[in-house]
C-alpha positions as CSV (number, residue, x, y, z in Angstrom):
1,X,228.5,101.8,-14.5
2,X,228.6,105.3,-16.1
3,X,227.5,103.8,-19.5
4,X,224.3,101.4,-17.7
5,X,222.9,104.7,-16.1
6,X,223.2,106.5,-19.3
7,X,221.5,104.3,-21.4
8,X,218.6,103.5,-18.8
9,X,218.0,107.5,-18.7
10,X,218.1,107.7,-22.0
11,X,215.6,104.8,-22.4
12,X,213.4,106.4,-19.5
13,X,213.4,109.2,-21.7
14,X,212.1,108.0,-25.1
15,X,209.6,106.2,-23.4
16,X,208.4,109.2,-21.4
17,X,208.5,110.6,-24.8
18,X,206.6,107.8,-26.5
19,X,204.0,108.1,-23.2
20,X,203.1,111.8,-24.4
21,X,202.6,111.1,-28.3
22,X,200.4,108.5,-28.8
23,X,201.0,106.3,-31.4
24,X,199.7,107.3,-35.1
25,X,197.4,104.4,-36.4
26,X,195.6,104.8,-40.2
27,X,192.2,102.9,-40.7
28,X,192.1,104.3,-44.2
29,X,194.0,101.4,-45.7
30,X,193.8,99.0,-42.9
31,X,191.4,95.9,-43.8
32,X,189.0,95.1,-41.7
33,X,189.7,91.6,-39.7
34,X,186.9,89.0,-41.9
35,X,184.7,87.3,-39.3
36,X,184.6,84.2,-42.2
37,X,188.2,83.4,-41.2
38,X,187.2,82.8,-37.3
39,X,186.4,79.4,-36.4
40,X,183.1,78.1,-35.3
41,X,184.2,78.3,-31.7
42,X,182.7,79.5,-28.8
43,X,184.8,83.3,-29.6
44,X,183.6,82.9,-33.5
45,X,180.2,82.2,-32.6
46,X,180.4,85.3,-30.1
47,X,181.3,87.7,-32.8
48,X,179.3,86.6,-35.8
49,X,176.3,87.1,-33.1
50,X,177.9,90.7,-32.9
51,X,177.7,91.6,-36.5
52,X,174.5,90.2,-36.9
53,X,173.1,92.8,-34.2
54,X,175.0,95.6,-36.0
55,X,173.6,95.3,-38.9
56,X,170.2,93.9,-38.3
57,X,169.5,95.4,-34.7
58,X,165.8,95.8,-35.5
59,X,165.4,91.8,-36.1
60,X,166.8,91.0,-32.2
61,X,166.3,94.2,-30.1
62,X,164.0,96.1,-31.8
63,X,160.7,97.7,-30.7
64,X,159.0,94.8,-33.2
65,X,160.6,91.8,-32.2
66,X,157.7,89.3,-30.6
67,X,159.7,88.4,-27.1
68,X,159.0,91.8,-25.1
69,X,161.9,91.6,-23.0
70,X,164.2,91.5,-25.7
71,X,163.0,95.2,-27.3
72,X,165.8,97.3,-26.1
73,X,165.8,99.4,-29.0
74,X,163.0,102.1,-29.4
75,X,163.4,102.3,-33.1
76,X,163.7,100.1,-36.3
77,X,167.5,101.6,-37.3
78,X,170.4,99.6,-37.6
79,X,173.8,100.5,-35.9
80,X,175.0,100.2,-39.8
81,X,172.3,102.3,-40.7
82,X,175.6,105.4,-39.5
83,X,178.3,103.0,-38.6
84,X,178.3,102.3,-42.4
85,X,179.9,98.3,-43.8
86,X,179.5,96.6,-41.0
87,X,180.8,99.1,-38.6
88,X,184.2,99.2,-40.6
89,X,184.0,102.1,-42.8
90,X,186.5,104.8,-41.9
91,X,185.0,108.2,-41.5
92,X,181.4,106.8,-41.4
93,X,181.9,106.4,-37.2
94,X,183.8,102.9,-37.6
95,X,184.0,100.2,-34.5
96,X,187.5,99.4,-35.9
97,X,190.4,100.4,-33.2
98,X,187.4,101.3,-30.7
99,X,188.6,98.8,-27.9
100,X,192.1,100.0,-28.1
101,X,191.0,103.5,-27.3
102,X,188.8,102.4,-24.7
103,X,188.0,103.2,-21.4
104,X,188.3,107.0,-22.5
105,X,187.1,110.4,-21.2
106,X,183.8,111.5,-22.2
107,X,182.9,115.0,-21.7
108,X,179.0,114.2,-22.1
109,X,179.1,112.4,-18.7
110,X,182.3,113.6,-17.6
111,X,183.9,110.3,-16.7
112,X,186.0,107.8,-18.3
113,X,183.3,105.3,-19.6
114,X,184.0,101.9,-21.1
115,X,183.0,100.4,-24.4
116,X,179.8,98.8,-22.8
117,X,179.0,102.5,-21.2
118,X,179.5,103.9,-24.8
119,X,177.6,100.9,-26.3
120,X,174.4,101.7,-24.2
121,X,174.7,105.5,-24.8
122,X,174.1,104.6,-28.2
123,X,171.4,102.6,-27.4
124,X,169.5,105.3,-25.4
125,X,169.8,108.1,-27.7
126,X,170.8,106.6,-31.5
127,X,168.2,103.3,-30.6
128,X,165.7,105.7,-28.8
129,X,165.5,102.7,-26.4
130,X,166.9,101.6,-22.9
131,X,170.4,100.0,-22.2
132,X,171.5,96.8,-22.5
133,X,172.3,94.4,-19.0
134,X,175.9,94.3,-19.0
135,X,175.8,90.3,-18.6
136,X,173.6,89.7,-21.8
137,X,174.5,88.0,-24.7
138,X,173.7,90.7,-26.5
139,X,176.2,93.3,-24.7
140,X,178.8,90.2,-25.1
141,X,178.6,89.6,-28.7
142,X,178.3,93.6,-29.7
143,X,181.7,94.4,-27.3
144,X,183.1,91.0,-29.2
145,X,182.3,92.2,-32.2
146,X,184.3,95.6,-31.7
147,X,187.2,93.7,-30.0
148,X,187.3,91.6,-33.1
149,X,187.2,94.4,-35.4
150,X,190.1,96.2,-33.4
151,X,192.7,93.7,-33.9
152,X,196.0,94.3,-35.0
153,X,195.5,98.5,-33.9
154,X,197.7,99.9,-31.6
155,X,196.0,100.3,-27.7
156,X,195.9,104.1,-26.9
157,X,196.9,104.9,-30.9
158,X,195.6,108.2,-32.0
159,X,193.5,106.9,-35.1
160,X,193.7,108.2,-38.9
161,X,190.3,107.1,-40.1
162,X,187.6,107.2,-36.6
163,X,184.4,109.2,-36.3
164,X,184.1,111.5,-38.8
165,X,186.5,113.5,-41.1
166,X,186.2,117.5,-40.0
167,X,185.0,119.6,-42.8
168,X,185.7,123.9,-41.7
169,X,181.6,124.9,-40.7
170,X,180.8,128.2,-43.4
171,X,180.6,131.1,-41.4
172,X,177.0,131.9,-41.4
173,X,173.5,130.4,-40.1
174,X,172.7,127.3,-42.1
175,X,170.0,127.6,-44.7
176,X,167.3,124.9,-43.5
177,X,165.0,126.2,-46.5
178,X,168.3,126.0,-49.3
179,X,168.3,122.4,-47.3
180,X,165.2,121.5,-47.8
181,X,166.1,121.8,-52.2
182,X,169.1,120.3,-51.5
183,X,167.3,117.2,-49.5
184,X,164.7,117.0,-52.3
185,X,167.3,116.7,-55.4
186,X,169.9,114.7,-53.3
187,X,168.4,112.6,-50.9
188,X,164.8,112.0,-51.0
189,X,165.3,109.0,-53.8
190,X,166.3,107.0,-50.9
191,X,164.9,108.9,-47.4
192,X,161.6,109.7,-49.1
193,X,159.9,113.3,-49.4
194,X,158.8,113.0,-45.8
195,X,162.0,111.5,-44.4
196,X,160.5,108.5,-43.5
197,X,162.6,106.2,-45.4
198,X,161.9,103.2,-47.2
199,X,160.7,99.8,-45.5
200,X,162.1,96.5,-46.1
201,X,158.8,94.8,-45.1
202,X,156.0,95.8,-43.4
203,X,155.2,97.7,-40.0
204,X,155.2,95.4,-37.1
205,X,157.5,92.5,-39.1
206,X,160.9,93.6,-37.3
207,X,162.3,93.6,-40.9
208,X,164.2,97.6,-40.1
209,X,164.4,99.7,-43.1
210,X,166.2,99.7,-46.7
211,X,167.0,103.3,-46.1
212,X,166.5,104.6,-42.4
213,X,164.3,107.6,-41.6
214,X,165.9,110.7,-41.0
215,X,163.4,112.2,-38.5
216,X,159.6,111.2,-36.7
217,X,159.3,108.7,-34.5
218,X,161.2,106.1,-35.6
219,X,164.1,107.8,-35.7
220,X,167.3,108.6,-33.4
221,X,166.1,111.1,-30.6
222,X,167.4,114.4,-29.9
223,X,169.9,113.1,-27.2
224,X,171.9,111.6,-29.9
225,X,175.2,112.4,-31.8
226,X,173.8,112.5,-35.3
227,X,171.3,115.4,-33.5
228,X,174.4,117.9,-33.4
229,X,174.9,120.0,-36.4
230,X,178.7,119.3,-36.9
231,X,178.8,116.0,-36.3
232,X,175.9,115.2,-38.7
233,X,177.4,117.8,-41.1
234,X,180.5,115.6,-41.4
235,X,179.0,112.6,-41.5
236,X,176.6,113.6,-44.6
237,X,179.3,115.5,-46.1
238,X,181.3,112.3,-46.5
239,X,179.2,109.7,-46.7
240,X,175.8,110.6,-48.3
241,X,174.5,110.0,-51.2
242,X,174.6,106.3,-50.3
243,X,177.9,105.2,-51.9
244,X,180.2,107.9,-51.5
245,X,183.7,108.1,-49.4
246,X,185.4,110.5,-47.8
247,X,188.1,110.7,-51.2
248,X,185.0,111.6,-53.1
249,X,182.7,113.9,-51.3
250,X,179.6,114.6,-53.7
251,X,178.1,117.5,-51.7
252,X,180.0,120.7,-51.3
253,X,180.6,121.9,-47.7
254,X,178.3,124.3,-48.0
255,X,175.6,122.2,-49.2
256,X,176.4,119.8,-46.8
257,X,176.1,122.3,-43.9
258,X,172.3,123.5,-45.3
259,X,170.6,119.8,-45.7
260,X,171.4,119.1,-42.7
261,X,170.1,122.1,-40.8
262,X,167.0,121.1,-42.8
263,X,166.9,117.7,-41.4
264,X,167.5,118.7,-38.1
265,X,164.8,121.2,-37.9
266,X,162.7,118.6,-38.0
267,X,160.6,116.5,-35.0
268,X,162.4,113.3,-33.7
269,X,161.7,111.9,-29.8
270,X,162.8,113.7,-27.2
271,X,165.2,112.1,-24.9
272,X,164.2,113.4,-20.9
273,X,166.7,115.1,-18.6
274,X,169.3,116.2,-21.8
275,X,170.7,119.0,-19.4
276,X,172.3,116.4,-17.2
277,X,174.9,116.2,-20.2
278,X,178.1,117.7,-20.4
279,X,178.1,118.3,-16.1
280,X,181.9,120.5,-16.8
281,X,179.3,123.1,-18.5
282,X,183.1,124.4,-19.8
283,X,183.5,121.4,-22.4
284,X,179.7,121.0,-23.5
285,X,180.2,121.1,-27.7
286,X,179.1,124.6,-29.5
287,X,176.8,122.4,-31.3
288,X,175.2,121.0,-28.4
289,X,171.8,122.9,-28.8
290,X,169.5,121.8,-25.6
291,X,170.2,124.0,-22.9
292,X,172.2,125.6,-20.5
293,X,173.6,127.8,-22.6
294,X,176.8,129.1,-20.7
295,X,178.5,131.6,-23.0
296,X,175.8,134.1,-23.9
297,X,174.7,132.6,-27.1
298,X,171.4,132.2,-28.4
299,X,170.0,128.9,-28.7
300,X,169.0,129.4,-32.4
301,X,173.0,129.9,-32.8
302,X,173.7,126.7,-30.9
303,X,171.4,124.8,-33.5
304,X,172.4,126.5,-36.7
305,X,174.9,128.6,-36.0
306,X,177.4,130.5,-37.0
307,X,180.0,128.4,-35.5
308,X,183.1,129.6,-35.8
309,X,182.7,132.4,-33.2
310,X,181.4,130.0,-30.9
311,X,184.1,127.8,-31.6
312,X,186.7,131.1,-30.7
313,X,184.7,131.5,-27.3
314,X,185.6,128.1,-26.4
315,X,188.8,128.2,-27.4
316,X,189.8,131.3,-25.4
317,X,187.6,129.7,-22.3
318,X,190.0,126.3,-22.4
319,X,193.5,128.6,-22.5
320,X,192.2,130.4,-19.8
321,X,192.0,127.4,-17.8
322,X,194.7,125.9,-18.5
323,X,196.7,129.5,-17.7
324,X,194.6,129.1,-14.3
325,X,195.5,125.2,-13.9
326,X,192.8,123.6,-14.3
């Protein structure tokens, strides 16, 4: 009897142990599931319909597209236009592993949203548009498409590979005018001098872009991810030029940290009622630059920093509430 209760503590143990330390999961040399291997069944159809709207949103929910009720989006970008081959990419924001981490806290609204909640967040601030009806097809076939590319990964694994790979932020102000060179010699061959990118057709044809603007109106709107310096840093830093990985950067950190503060000092729409995000004021990102402001920093050092002192504040204010319990 001794020996039972011993071994069922133990085991209580290791898996209150394996409850505390997520699982470790790597997308770096994880394929991708192939939607060509699904059949043509009703699930198959579902998720080929899902990677169709990832990587041609523009041609189905677009702001072009000639059925009104269908333009959900309020801008001709792709989701693959940052969620880079087919939403599989690691580093470049990648869909793979997302429904195993999902429903998760998210300090932007404070709650524990679902995949659909973060799907329409992306949809509203990325898309510039409005979100989708949880019961329509489209919703269906994009939350398909993400189930199908998180097969085989571990639900609640902590993920080796997702959003983007940190780079340390130089401890200074960004340079937008040392960006603007940078933008010029590195990324105007594909973005254009104005930033406008490069058409695949014609205005008005629902045909998206080649290469997706950067900033203007048909661009993602200030409410969105790619609008907070450190985020966009990464992602630039390890995925631009077009092409290259996160094992073969081609822009220093530095340069990295400048073109981007160049592209972000530029206009893009304005998404209304921004300082409803981040309602626990305590866990709103240093990088977050729409106000309130809540530790005494300027809002020019919100947008362009230096970081790492803000990053310090917010450390100290999270050990202080965790010394008070909160």
């Amino acid at each position: 009897m001794k020996s039972i209760l011993f071994l069922a503590l133990a085991c209580a143990q290791g898996a209150s142990a394996l409850a505390a330390e997520p699982a470790k999961f790597s997308l770096l040399d994880h394929p991708a599931p192939n939607v060509e291997t699904l059949p043509q069944d009703h699930y198959g159809k579902l998720v080929r319909e899902g990677r169709e709207l990832a990587t041609r949103t523009f041609a189905y929910v677009g702001p072009e597209v000639k059925d009104p009720n269908k333009r959900y989006a309020g801008n001709n970008l792709a989701c693959t236009s940052c969620h880079q081959d087919g939403a599989a990419k690691p580093y470049a924001m990648p869909w793979v592993g997302v429904s195993a981490t999902f429903p998760q806290y998210r300090g932007r609204e404070d709650e524990v949203s679902t995949v659909e909640e973060r799907v329409n967040g992306c949809m509203e601030r990325s898309m510039n548009g409005k979100p989708l009806p949880l019961d329509s097809r489209e919703m269906k076939a994009f939350v398909a498409y993400i189930h199908f590319l998180s097969r085989g990964v571990p639900v609640g694994a902590s993920l080796e590979g997702a959003g983007t790979k940190a780079s340390p932020p130089p401890n200074r102000r960004a340079d937008p005018a040392a960006g603007e060179a940078i933008f010029k010699a590195k990324c105007a061959a594909c973005h254009g001098e104005n930033g406008q990118g490069l058409r695949a057709g014609q205005p008005g044809d629902a045909q998206g872009y080649v290469f997706p603007p950067l900033w203007g109106p048909d661009s993602f709107n200030n409410g969105a991810g790619m609008n907070r310096m450190l985020t966009a840093v990464n992602f630039i830093r390890h995925n631009m030029p077009q092409g290259t990985t996160y094992a073969n950067p081609v822009l220093t950190d530095e340069q990295a940290y400048d073109v981007t503060a160049y592209i972000l000092s530029k206009p893009r729409p304005v998404k209304a009622n921004l300082e409803a995000d981040f309602p626990a004021r305590w866990n709103k990102p240093v990088d977050a630059a729409f106000p309130p402001y809540v530790d005494g920093a300027s809002a020019d050092q919100h947008r362009f920093g230096p970081y790492p002192p803000l990053m310090e504040m917010a450390k100290k204010r999270a050990a202080e509430r965790q010394a008070l319990g909160k």
